[in-house]
C-alpha beads as a LAMMPS data file, in Angstrom:
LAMMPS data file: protein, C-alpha beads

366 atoms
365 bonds

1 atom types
1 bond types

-500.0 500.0 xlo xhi
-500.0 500.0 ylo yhi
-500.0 500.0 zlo zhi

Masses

1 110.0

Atoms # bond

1 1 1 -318.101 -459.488 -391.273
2 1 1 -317.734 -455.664 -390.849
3 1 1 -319.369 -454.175 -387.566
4 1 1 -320.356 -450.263 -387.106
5 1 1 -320.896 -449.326 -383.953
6 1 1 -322.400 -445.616 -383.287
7 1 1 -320.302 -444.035 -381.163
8 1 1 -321.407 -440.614 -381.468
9 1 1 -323.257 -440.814 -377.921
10 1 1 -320.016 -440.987 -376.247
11 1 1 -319.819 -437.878 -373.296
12 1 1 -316.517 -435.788 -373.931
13 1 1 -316.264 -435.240 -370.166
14 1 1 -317.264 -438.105 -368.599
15 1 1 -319.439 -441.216 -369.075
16 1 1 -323.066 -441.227 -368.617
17 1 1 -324.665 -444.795 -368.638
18 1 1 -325.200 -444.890 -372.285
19 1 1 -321.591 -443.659 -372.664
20 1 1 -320.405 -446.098 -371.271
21 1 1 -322.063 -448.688 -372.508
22 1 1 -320.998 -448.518 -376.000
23 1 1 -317.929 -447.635 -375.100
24 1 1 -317.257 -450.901 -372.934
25 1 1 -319.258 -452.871 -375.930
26 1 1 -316.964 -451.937 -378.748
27 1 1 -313.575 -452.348 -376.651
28 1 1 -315.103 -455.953 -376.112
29 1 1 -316.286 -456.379 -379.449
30 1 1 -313.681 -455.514 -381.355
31 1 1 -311.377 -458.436 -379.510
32 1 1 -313.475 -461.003 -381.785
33 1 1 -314.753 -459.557 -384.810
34 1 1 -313.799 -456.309 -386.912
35 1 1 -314.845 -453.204 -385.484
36 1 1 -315.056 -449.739 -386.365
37 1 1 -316.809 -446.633 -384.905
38 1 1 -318.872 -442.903 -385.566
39 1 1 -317.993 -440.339 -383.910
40 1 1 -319.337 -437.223 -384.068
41 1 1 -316.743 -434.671 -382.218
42 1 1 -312.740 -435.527 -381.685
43 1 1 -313.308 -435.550 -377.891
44 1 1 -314.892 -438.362 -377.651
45 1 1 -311.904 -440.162 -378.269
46 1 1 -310.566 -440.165 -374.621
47 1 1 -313.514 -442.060 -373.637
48 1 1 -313.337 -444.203 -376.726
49 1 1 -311.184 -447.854 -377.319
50 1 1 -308.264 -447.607 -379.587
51 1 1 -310.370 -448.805 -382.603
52 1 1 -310.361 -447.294 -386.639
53 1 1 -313.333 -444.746 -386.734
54 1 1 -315.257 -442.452 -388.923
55 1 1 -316.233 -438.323 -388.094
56 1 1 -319.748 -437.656 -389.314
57 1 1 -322.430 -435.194 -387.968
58 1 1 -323.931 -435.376 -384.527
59 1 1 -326.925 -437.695 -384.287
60 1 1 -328.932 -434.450 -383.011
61 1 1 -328.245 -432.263 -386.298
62 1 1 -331.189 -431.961 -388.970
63 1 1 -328.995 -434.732 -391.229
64 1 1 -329.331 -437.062 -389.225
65 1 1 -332.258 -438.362 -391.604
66 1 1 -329.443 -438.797 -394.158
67 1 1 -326.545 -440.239 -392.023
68 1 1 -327.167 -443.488 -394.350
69 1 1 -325.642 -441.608 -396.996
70 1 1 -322.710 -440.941 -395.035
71 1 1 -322.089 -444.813 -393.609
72 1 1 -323.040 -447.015 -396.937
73 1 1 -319.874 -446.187 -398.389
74 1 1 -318.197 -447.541 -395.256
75 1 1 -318.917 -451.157 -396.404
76 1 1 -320.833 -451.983 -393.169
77 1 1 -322.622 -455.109 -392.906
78 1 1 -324.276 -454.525 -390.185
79 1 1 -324.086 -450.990 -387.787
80 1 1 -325.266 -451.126 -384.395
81 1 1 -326.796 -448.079 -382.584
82 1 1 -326.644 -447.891 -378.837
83 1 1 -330.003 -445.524 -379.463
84 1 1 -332.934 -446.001 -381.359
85 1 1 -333.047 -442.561 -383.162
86 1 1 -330.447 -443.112 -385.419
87 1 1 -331.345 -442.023 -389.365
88 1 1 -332.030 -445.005 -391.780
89 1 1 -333.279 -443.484 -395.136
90 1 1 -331.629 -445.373 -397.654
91 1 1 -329.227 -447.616 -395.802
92 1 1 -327.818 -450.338 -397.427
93 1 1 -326.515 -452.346 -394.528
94 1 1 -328.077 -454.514 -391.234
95 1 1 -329.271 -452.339 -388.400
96 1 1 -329.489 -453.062 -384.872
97 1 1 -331.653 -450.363 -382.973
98 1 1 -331.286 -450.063 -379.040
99 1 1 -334.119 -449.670 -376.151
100 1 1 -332.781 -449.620 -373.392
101 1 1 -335.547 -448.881 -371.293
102 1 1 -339.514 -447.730 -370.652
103 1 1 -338.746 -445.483 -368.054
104 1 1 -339.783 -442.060 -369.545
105 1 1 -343.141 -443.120 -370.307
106 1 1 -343.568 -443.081 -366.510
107 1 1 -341.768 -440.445 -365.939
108 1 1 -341.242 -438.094 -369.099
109 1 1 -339.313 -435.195 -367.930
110 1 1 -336.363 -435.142 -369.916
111 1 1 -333.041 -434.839 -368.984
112 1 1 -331.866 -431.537 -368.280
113 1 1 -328.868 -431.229 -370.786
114 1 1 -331.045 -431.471 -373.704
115 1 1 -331.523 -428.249 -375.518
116 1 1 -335.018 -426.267 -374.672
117 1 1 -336.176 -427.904 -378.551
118 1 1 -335.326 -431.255 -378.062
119 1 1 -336.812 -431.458 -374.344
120 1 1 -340.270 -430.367 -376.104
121 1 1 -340.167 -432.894 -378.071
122 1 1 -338.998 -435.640 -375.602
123 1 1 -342.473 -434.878 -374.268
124 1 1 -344.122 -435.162 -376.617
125 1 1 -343.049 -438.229 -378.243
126 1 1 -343.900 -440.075 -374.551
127 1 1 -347.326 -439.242 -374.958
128 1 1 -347.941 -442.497 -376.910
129 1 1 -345.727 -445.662 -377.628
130 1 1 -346.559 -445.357 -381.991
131 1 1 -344.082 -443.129 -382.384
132 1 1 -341.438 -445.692 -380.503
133 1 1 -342.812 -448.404 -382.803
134 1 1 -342.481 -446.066 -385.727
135 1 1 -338.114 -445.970 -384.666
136 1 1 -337.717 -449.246 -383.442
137 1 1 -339.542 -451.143 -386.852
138 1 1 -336.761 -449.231 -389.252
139 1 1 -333.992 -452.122 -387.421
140 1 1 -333.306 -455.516 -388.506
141 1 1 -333.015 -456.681 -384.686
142 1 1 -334.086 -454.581 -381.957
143 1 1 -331.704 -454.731 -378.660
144 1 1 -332.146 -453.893 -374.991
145 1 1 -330.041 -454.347 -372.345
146 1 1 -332.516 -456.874 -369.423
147 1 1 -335.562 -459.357 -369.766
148 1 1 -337.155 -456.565 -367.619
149 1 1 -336.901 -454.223 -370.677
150 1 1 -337.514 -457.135 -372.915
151 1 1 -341.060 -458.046 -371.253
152 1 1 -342.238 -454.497 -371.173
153 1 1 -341.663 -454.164 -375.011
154 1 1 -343.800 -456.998 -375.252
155 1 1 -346.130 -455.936 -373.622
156 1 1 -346.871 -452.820 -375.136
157 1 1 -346.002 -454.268 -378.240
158 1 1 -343.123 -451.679 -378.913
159 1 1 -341.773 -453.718 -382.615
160 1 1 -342.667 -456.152 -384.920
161 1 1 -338.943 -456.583 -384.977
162 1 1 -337.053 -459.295 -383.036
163 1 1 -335.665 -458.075 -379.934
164 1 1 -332.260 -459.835 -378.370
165 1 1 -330.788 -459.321 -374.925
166 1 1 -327.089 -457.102 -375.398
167 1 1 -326.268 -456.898 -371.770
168 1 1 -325.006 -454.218 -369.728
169 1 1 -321.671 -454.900 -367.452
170 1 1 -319.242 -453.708 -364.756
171 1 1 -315.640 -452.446 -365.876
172 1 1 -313.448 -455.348 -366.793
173 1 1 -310.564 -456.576 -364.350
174 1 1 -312.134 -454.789 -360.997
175 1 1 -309.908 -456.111 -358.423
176 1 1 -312.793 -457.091 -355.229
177 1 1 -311.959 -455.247 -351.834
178 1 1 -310.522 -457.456 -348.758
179 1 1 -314.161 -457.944 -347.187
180 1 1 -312.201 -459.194 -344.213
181 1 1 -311.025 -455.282 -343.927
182 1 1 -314.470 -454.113 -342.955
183 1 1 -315.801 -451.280 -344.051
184 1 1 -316.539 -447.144 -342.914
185 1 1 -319.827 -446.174 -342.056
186 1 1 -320.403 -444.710 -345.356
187 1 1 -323.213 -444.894 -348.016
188 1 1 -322.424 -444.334 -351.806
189 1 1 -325.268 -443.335 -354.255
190 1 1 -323.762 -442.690 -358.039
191 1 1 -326.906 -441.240 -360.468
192 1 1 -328.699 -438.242 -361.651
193 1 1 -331.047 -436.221 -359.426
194 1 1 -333.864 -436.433 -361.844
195 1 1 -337.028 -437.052 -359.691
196 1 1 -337.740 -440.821 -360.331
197 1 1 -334.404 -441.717 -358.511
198 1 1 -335.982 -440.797 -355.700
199 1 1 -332.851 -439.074 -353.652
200 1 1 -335.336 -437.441 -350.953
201 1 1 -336.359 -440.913 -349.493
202 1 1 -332.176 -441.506 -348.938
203 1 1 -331.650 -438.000 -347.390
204 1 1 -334.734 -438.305 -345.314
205 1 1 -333.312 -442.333 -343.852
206 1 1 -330.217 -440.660 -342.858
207 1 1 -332.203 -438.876 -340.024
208 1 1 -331.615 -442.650 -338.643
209 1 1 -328.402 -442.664 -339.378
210 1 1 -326.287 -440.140 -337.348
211 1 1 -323.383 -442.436 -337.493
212 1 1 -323.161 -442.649 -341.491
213 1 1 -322.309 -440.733 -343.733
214 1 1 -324.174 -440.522 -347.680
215 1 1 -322.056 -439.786 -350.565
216 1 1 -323.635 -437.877 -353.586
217 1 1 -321.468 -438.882 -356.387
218 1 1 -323.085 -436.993 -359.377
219 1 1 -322.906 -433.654 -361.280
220 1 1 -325.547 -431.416 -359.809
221 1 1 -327.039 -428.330 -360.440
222 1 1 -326.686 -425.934 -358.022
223 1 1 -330.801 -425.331 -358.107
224 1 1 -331.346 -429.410 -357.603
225 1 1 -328.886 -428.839 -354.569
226 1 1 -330.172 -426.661 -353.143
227 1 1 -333.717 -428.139 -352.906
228 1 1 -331.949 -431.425 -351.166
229 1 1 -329.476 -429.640 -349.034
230 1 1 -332.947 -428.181 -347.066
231 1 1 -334.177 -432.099 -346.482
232 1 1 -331.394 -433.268 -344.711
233 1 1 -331.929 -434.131 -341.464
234 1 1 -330.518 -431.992 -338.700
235 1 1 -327.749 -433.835 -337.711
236 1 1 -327.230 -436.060 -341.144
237 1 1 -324.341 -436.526 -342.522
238 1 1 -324.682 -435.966 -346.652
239 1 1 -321.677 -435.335 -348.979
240 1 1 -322.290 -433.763 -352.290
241 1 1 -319.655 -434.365 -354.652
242 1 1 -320.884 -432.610 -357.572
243 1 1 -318.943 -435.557 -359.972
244 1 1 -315.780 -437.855 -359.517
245 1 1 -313.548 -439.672 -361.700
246 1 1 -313.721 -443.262 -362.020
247 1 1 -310.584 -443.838 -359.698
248 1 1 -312.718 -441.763 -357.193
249 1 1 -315.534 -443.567 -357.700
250 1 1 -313.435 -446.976 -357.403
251 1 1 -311.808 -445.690 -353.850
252 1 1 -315.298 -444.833 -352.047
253 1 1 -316.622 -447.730 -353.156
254 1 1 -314.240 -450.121 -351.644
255 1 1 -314.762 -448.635 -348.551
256 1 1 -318.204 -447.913 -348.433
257 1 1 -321.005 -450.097 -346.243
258 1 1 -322.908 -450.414 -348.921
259 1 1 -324.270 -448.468 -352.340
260 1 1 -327.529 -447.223 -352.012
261 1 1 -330.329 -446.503 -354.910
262 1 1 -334.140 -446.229 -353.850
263 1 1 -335.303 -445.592 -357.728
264 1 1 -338.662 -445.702 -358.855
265 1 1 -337.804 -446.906 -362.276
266 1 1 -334.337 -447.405 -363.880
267 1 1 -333.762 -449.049 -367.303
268 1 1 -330.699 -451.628 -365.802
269 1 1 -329.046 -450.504 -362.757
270 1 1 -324.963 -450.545 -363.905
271 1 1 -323.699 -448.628 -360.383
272 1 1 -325.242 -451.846 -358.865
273 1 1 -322.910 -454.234 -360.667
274 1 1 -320.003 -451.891 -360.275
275 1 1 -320.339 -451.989 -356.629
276 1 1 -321.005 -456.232 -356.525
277 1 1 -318.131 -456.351 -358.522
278 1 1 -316.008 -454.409 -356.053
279 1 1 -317.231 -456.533 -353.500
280 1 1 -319.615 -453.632 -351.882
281 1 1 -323.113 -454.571 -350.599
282 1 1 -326.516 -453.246 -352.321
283 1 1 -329.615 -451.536 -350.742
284 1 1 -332.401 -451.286 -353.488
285 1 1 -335.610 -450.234 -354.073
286 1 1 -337.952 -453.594 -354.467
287 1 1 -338.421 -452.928 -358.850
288 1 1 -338.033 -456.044 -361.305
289 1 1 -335.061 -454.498 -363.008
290 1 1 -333.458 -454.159 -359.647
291 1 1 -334.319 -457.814 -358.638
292 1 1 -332.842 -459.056 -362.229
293 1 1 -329.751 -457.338 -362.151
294 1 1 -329.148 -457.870 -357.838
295 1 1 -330.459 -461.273 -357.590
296 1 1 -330.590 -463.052 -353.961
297 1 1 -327.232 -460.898 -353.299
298 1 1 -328.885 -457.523 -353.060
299 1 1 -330.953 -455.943 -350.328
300 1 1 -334.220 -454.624 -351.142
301 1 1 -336.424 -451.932 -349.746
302 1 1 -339.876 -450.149 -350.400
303 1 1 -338.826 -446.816 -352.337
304 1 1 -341.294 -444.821 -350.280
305 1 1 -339.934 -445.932 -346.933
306 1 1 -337.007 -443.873 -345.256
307 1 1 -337.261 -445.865 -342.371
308 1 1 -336.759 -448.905 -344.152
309 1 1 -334.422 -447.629 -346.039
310 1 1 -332.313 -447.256 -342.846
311 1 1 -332.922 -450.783 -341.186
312 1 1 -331.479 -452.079 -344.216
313 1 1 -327.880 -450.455 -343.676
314 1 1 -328.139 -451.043 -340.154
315 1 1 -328.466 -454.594 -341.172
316 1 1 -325.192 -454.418 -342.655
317 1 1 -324.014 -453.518 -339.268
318 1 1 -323.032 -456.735 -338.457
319 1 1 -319.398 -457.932 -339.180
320 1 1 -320.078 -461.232 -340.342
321 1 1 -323.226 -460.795 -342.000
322 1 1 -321.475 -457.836 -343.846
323 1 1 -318.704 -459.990 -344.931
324 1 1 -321.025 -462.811 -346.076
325 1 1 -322.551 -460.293 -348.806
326 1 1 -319.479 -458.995 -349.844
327 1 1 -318.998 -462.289 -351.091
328 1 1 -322.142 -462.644 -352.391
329 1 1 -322.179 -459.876 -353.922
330 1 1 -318.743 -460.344 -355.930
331 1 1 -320.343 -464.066 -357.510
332 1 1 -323.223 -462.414 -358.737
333 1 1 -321.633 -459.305 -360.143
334 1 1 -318.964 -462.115 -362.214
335 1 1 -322.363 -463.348 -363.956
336 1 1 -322.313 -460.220 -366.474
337 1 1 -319.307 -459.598 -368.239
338 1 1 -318.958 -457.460 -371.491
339 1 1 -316.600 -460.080 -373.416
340 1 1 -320.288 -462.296 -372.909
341 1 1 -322.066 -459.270 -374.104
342 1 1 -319.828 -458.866 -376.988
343 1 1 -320.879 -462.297 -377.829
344 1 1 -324.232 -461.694 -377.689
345 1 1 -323.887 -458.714 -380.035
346 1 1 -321.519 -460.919 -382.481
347 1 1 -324.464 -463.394 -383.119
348 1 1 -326.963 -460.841 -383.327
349 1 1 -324.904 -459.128 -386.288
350 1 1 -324.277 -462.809 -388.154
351 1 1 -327.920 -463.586 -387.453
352 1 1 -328.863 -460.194 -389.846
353 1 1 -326.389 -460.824 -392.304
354 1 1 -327.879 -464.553 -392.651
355 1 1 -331.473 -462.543 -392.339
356 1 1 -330.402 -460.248 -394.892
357 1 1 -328.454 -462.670 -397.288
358 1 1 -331.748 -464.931 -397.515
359 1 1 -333.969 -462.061 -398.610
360 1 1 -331.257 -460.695 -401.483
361 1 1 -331.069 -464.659 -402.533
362 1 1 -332.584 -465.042 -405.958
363 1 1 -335.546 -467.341 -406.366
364 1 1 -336.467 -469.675 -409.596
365 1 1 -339.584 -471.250 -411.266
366 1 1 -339.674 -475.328 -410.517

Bonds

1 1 1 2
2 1 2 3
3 1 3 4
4 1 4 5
5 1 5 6
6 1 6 7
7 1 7 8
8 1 8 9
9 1 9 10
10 1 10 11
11 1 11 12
12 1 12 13
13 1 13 14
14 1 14 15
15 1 15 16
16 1 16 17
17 1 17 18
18 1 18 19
19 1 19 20
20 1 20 21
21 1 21 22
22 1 22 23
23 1 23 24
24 1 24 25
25 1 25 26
26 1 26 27
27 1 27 28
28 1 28 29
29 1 29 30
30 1 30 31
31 1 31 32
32 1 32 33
33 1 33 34
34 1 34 35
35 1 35 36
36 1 36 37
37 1 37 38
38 1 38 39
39 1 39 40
40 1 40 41
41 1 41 42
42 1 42 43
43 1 43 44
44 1 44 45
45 1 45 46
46 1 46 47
47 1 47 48
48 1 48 49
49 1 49 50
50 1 50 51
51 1 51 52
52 1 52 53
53 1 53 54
54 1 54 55
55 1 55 56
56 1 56 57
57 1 57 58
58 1 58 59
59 1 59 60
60 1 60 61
61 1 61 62
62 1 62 63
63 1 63 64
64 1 64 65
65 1 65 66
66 1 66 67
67 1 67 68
68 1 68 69
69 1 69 70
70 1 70 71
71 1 71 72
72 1 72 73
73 1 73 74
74 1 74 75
75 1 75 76
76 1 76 77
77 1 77 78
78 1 78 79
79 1 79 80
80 1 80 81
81 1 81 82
82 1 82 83
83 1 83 84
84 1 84 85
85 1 85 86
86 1 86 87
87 1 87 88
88 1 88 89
89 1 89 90
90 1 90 91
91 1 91 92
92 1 92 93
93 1 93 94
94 1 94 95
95 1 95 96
96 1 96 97
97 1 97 98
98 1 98 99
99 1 99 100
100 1 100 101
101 1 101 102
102 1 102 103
103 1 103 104
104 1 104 105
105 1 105 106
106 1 106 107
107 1 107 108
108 1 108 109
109 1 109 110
110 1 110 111
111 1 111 112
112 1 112 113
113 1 113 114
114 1 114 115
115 1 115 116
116 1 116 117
117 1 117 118
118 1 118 119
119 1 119 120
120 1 120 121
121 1 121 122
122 1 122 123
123 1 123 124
124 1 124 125
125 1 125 126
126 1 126 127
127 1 127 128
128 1 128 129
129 1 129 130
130 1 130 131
131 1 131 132
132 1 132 133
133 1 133 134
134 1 134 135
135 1 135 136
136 1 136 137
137 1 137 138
138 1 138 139
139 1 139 140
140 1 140 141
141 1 141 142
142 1 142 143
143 1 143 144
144 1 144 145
145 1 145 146
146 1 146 147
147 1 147 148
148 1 148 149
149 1 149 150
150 1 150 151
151 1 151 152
152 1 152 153
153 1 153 154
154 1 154 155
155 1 155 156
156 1 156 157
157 1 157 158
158 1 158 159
159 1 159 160
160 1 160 161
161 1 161 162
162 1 162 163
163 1 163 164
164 1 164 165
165 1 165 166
166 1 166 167
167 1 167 168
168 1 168 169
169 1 169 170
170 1 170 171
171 1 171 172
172 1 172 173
173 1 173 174
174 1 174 175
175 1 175 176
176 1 176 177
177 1 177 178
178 1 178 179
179 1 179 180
180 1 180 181
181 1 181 182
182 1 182 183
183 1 183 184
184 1 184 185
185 1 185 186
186 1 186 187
187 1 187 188
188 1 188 189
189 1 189 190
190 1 190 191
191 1 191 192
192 1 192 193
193 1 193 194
194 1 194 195
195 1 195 196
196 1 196 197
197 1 197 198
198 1 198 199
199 1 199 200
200 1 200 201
201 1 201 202
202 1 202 203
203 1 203 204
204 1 204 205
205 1 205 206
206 1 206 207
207 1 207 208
208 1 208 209
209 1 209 210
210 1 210 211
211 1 211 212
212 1 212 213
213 1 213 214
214 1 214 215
215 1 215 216
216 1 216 217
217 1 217 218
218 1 218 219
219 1 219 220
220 1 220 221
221 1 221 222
222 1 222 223
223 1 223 224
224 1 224 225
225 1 225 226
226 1 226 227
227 1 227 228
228 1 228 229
229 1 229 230
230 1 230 231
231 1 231 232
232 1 232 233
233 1 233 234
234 1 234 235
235 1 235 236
236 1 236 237
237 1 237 238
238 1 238 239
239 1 239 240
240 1 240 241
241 1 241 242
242 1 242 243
243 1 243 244
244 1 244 245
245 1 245 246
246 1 246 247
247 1 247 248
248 1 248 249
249 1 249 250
250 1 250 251
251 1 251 252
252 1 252 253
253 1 253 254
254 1 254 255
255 1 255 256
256 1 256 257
257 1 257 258
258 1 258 259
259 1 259 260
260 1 260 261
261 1 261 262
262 1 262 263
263 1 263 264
264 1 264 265
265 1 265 266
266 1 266 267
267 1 267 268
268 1 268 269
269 1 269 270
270 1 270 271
271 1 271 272
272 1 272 273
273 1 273 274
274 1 274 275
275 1 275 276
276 1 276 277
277 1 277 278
278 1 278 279
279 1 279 280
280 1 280 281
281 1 281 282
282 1 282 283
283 1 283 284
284 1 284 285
285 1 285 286
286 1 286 287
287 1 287 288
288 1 288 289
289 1 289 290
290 1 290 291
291 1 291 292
292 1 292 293
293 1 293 294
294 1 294 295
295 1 295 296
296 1 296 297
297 1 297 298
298 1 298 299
299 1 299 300
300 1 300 301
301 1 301 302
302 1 302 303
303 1 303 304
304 1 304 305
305 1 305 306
306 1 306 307
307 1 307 308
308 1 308 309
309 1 309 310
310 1 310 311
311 1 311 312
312 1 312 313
313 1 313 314
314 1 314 315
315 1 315 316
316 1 316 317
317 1 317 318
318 1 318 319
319 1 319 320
320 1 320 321
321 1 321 322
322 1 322 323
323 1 323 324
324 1 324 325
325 1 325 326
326 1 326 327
327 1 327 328
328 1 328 329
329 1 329 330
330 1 330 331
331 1 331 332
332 1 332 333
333 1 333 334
334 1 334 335
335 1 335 336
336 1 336 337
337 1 337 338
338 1 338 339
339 1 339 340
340 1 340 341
341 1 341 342
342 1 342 343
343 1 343 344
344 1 344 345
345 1 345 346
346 1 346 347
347 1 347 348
348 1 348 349
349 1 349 350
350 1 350 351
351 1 351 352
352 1 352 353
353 1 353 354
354 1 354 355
355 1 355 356
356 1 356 357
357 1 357 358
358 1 358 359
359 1 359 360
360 1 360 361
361 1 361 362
362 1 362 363
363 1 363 364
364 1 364 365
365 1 365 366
C-alpha cells in the first residue's frame, strides 16, 4: 500500500506545531509502510525525513482545487493531509482530512503570517461550522489529533465522515534530565502570543515571583512586545527570546522549574509533552485538552488567576515534591509516542483501501 503524506505545510525556518507534526508522522511512518511526500518549496527539506517526494504548487495558490490532477498519477492509495483544505476535485485515491482543533471558532483571529486575503477569509469561514462540514465530508476518514477534539466534532456535528484519533507526540529518543540535579528558578513558556494563550495572566504571576525568572521562547513581533514588556511587574524577571532552536529549547528545558501555559483554548498541547518527556514539571490552565494530554502528572490552574498561577510554581518549591513530578511527569509523557501514532495512521490508510475496495467491487443478480 502506497501512502502520500502532504508535506507542503512544512515551515522553511522552523517548525510550527503543524510542522512538526507531519514531519515527525512521516519519519515514523515511513519505518513500516511506503511513504512518500508533497512539497511545495525545496526548503522544506531541512525540516523534512529523508523520504522520496514530489514538488507541486503551494496548498495556498488558486490550483489548489486541481492538486488531484497533479497526485493521481502518483499511484497513491491513499494521501493523508495534515490540514483539511487540501483540493479533492477529481481524485482518484483514499483521503484522510485533518482537524486538529475547534479553537478558532472561539477565538477567530487568525494568525498573523497569513496574507491580508487569506486572514479575511479565515474570518469569515468561522462564522459558521457548514463550511467546515463542507471540507471535512470530501475525506474518506477524518483525523484529529485528541478525544477532546474528537468530542467537540461530535458535538457540533462537524462530518458525516468517520473520524480516528492520529496522535500528536514528543521528539523521539529525549534523553530525561537527572531530577536528582534540581532545577533553576526558571519558568519556560514555548507558543505564539496570539491572545487566547493568555501570556498577560503569566507576566502579571511573576509580580509573585521576584525570585524566578519567565522565559519567552517564541518569535514575536516587536508591536506584541511591546504591549507585554509594559505588564511586567516592576521587579519581574521576563526573558524574551524572540525564537530558539530546538537544542535551545532542549537546554532551558532541562533546567527549568517547570513549563508554564495558562491557555484559554489549545487544539493538543505538544510543548507539554516535550517538557514531561524531558522530565520538566507542568503548570496548566484547568481546559479538557490540557487534562487529556497532562493527566494526574500535570499541575493545573484557573487561566484568569495570576495569583494562582504563582502558588502553583511555588509549589514546586519543594525538593522532593519537585523530584516526585519529574518522575511523574517522564511516565506519562512515554504514553504518546509517534511510532504508536504511525500505527494509528497505518490502519486508518488499510481501513480506506478495504472501504474503498468494497465500493469498486462488482455486484451480480442471484
Amino acid at each position: 500500500m502506497k501512502i502520500i503524506v502532504d508535506a507542503r505545510f512544512t515551515r522553511t525556518d522552523h517548525h510550527d506545531g503543524i510542522s512538526r507534526y507531519g514531519a515527525s508522522l512521516i519519519a515514523a511512518t515511513s519505518k513500516i509502510a511506503d511513504v512518500s511526500m508533497l512539497i511545495s518549496d525545496p526548503r522544506q527539506l531541512a525540516l523534512l525525513p529523508d523520504v522520496p517526494y514530489t514538488l507541486i504548487n503551494s496548498p495556498l495558490s488558486p490550483t489548489e482545487l486541481f492538486v488531484a490532477r497533479r497526485i493521481n498519477p502518483l499511484g497513491a492509495d491513499v494521501v493523508v493531509c495534515p490540514m483539511q483544505t487540501m483540493g479533492t476535485w477529481g481524485r482518484s485515491y483514499g483521503l484522510v482530512l485533518t482537524l486538529h482543533d475547534l479553537i478558532y471558532y472561539e477565538h477567530p483571529a487568525p494568525p498573523a503570517f497569513l496574507p491580508a486575503p487569506i486572514r479575511v477569509l479565515w474570518r469569515l469561514y468561522h462564522k459558521a461550522f457548514w463550511p467546515q462540514r463542507l471540507l471535512l465530508n470530501r475525506a474518506d476518514i477524518v483525523a484529529t489529533i485528541s478525544s477532546t477534539t474528537e468530542a467537540l466534532m461530535a458535538k457540533h456535528r462537524l462530518t458525516s465522515r468517520p473520524v480516528r484519533i492520529i496522535s500528536n507526540a514528543p521528539q523521539p529518543d529525549q534523553e530525561p534530565r537527572d531530577e536528582a540535579a534540581g532545577a533553576e528558578r526558571s519558568l519556560v513558556y514555548m507558543g505564539s502570543f496570539m491572545p487566547y494563550k493568555n501570556v498577560e495572566t503569566m507576566v502579571a504571576g511573576m509580580a509573585e515571583l521576584p525570585d524566578f525568572t519567565l522565559h519567552l521562547l517564541s518569535r514575536i513581533t516587536p508591536q506584541r512586545r511591546a504591549e507585554l514588556e509594559i505588564m511586567v511587574p516592576p521587579g519581574a524577571k521576563v526573558v524574551f527570546h524572540n525564537g530558539v532552536t530546538d537544542d535551545e529549547y532542549a537546554t532551558l528545558l532541562k533546567r527549568a522549574t517547570a513549563l508554564v501555559s495558562l491557555s484559554r483554548a489549545e487544539g493538543y498541547g505538544l510543548p507539554l509533552v516535550e517538557a514531561m518527556a524531558l522530565g520538566t514539571p507542568v503548570i496548566a490552565s484547568d481546559i479538557p485538552i490540557f487534562r487529556e494530554v497532562g493527566g494526574d502528572a500535570a499541575s493545573y490552574v484557573d487561566p484568569g488567576s495570576a495569583s494562582g498561577f504563582a502558588a502553583a510554581v511555588k509549589e514546586l518549591g519543594n525538593d522532593d515534591h519537585w523530584q516526585e513530578v519529574s518522575r511523574q511527569s517522564v511516565a506519562r509523557a512515554a504514553e504518546f509516542s509517534w511510532d504508536e501514532s504511525a500505527r494509528q495512521l497505518v490502519d486508518v490508510a488499510h481501513d480506506i483501501k478495504v472501504m474503498r475496495s468494497r465500493l469498486k467491487r462488482p455486484t451480480f443478480p442471484t
